[in-house]
N, C-alpha and C positions, 0 to 999 in steps of 0.2 A: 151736610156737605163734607166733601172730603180734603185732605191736605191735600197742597199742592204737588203736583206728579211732571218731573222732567226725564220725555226719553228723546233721544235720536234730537234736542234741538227744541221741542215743539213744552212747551209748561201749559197745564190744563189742570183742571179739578173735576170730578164728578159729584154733581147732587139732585134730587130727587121732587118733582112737583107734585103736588097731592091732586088730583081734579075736581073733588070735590063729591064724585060720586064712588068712594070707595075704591079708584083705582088710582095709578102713579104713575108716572113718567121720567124717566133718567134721561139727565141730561150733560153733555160734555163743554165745561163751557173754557175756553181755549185761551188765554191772554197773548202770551211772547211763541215766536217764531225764534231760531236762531241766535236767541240770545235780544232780541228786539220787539217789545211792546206793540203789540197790535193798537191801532188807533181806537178801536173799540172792543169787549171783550165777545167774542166769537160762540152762539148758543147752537149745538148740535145736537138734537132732539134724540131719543130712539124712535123706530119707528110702532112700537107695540108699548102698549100700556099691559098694566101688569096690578094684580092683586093686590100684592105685597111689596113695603115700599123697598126691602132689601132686595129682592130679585129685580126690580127698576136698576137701581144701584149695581148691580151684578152686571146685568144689561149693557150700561152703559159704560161701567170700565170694559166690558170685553170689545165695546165698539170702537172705544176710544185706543184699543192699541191695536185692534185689525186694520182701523185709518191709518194709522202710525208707519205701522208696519212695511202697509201694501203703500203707503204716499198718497192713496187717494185723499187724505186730508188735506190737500195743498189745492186740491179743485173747491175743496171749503174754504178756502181762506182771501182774505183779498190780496190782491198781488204787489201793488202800491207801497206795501208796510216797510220791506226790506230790501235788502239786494242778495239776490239769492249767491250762496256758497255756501261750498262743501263744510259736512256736519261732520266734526270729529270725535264727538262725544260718540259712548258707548252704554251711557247707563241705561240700567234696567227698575 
């Protein structure tokens, strides 16, 4: 698993499930919004299993800031958590 990662508002981690049959799966798993804890922590699968567990892990940071990025991460998340306002953070 990876250290905690805050961009644009959104804190997440990336780590890696083994399946059991020689292949992995990266997954994004999401806590705080905006500075506010998700009621529960939020698992965002990729969609392709993969060989090797480090290309899972590649995988899924690349997905985890294409979310980010484009907002589609907010149709993954529940809505209920916070009150939506503007992100003034910048980090990368």
């Amino acid at each position: 698993m990876t250290g905690k990662h805050q961009i644009k508002g959104y804190e997440y981690q990336v780590c890696v499930h083994s399946s059991g049959e020689g292949s992995y799966l990266g997954v994004i798993l999401v806590s705080s919004r905006n500075g506010v804890t998700l009621p529960r922590i939020v698992e965002i699968p990729t969609l392709t299993h993969f060989r090797a567990e480090r290309a899972a892990q590649i995988e899924a940071e690349a997905l985890a800031l294409e979310l980010i990025h484009t907002g589609a991460i907010d149709a993954l998340l529940p809505l209920a958590d916070t009150t939506l306002r503007p992100v003034t953070s910048t980090d990368t």
